[in-house]
C-alpha angles and dihedrals in degrees: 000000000000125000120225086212146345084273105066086051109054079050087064101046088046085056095051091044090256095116130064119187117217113207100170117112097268119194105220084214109094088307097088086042099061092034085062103031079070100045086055102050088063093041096246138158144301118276127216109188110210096183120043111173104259098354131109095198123080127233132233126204137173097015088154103026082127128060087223083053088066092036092059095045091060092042100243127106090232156005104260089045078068100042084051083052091049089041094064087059101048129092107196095217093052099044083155091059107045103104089055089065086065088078090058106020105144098191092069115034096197098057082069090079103041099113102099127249133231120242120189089236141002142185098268093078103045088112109040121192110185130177119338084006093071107103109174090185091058080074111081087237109178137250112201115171118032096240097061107116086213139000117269136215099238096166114059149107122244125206131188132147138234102260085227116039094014090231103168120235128203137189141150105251132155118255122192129214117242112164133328102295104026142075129182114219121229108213126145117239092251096052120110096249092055091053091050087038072055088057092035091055086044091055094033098240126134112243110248111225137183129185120200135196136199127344121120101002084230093077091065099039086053089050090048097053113106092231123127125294097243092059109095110245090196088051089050097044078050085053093042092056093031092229125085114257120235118240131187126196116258119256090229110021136040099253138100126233130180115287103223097047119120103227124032113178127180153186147096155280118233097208089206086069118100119237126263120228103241120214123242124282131191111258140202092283094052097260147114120273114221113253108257136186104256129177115257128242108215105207110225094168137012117192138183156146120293084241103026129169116229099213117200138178118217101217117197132098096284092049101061092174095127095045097054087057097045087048096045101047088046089066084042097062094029086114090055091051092046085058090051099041100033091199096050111119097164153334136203128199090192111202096248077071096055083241090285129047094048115063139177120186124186118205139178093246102207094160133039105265096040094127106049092045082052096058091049095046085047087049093060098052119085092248108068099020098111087038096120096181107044115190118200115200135172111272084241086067110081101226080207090068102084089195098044086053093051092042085054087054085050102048101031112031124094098186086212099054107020104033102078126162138228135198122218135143127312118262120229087214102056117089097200093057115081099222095233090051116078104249122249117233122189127206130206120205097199098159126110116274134245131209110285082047109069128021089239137043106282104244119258116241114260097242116168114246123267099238096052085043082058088046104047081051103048097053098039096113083058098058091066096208107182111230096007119112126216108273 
């Protein structure tokens, strides 16, 4: 179902014993950080600060800790209820052209009307703060390691537009607090908003920007999909919750932003500015980013509801919450990835990973060099672009089966022949990688070989044979084997 606003739906989840609310006095300064990195590790709630220390506004936290968190959000009871959902929209033989087909899908009346549509006001600008009355540090922005120089916004949704067809764009990224009226914005090279900051250099123009916080759960979960650019984030969150979202103009910048969400900032980047170095902030695996030089967004409005909600994510290796999202809406669009990569039968970005820079990919292998051909066609699609270790199994492994992939290393892998290397831009979010080196990615080929592979037949499994596998089950019972179950 959608939800008018954050608010209806953290009623819901307090009704169903997903929402605590935390009344205590909180500091926003490490305090709420450490409070929810340990409600996380024991997957735990969601967490609504009342009572952040010098702040009016409360915090949210582990909105989506838990993978039904984000299934309720989007109003089904799992993941594959949504890739079913997906599925109906896809052709395999036009994978580019799939989320056109939303406008005139006749299987699901309602996904006819998911682009958004323009209102003339909305909720997110009943209380309006414009020019030297812009104070970032008057929002309970959250410091989460003790080495980061400032807090950072690490749950919001950023807008910009195409220069020339003012297409809007939208993505999660983290953005870090420098002084009352400035962020610097935290993008890899090789993310959407760095190539249009490239065409707004090239005019120059400064690049319009909005970043928007709260409203119906499904806006961030549709920034935060690993799909294409050009696909409308504010279009999929209106297919996600099968109804258009409402957006309403900006007061200082020619972009639209939903119309419910709590928190609306914007403002600009003047590409003749030079970067900033940004401090380090914690990432997904629980470590220090390096400190990188990162354009700066100058705030000209912020805008909100008169009661907003300030959402967060807690990012480090005992707060997975941004790995559970990257892991759930990847089930979600599998059927989108199978259109695109025909002998894909499954992936996994397993948490140890951080849901991204560990991969594994299962494929119905039919030629020799398969494998190899998988892992860079996995390597150009926006879900496992920044997987840096890129396992290929059989489709008969579960990549799921931590044991069954490795013994598929084991059995399969000769380092020499089947371990090969790529080279692709640095991730802002890999510790190993200094950010002005091109960052290293390894493959593994683990499936079974096929002739023009390997110099001999590659050896059968030794499976059991069927009939002595009906036989051993049918006279279990005889055997009488004292604390074995039946099979």
């Amino acid at each position: 179902m959608p939800y008018r606003c954050l608010a209806d739906f953290l009623d819901e989840l307090e009704q169903a014993g997903e929402l605590v609310r935390v009344e205590a006095a909180v500091d926003a300064n490490l305090e709420a950080a450490e409070i929810t990195a340990r409600v996380a590790r024991r997957d735990g709630p969601a967490l609504l600060f009342g009572d952040l220390t010098g702040h009016e506004t409360p915090v949210l936290t582990n909105l989506f800790g838990r993978q039904s968190r984000i299934c309720r959000a989007l109003g089904v009871r799992s993941p594959d209820e949504m890739a079913q959902r997906i599925a109906l929209l896809v052709n395999p033989s036009e994978p580019e052209g799939w989320f056109e087909r939303l406008k005139t899908a006749p299987h699901v009346d309602t996904l006819s009307k998911a682009p958004p549509r323009t209102v003339k006001s909305g909720a997110c600008q009943q209380v309006v703060r414009i020019g030297s009355d812009v104070d970032l540090n008057a929002l309970p922005i959250l410091r989460s390691a003790p080495q980061e120089p400032m807090p950072t916004i690490t749950a919001a949704t950023l807008l910009g537009a195409d220069p020339d067809s003012h297409a809007q764009f939208a993505g999660r990224w983290d953005l870090q607090l420098l002084d009352a009226n400035r962020l610097a914005a935290g993008w890899a090279d090789d993310d959407e908003p760095a190539r249009l900051l490239a065409e707004y250099r090239g005019r120059g123009e400064k690049m319009p920007l909005a970043v928007v916080l709260g409203g119906d759960p499904a806006i961030l979960l549709a920034a935060c999909a690993a799909l294409p650019p050009r696909i409308d984030a504010f279009a999929l969150a209106g297919m996600f919750r099968e109804k258009p979202l409402d957006v309403v103009s900006c007061r200082s910048v020619d972009l639209t932003v939903p119309a419910d969400a709590e928190i609306v900032i914007e403002g600009y980047i003047d590409p003749s500015e030079s970067p900033v170095e940004a401090g380090s902030i914690c990432t997904p695996l629980g470590l220090y980013s390096r400190p990188r030089p990162v354009p700066v967004m100058h705030v000209l409005a912020v805008t909100q509801r008169a009661r907003a909600i300030f959402p967060a994510m807690v990012p480090g290796a005992a707060s997975q919450e941004a790995c559970v999202v990257t892991q759930t809406l990847g089930r979600m669009f599998l059927p989108l990835l199978k259109a695109a990569m025909v002998e894909l039968a499954d992936f996994d970005l397993p948490s140890y990973g951080a849901a991204r820079h560990w991969g594994v990919i299962s494929i119905e292998k039919t030629y020799a060099g398969n494998g190899r051909r998988a892992a860079h066609a996995a390597w150009t699609m926006p879900t496992f672009r920044h997987t840096k270790v890129l396992v290929v199994i059989d489709a008969d492994v579960d990549v799921h089966n931590t044991p069954a992939v490795l013994a598929a290393i084991a059995a399969n892998v000769r380092p020499d022949r089947d371990v090969f290397f790529e080279h692709g831009p640095p991730d802002p979010s890999d510790p190993a990688t200094p950010p002005e080196s091109l960052a290293h990615k390894m493959a593994i080929d683990a499936t079974a070989k096929l002739p023009g592979e390997a110099s001999d037949a590659w050896p059968e499994a030794a499976a059991m044979s069927e009939q002595i596998r009906q036989r051993v089950d049918d006279r279990w019972d005889e055997y009488r084997i004292m604390g074995a179950e039946r099979p």
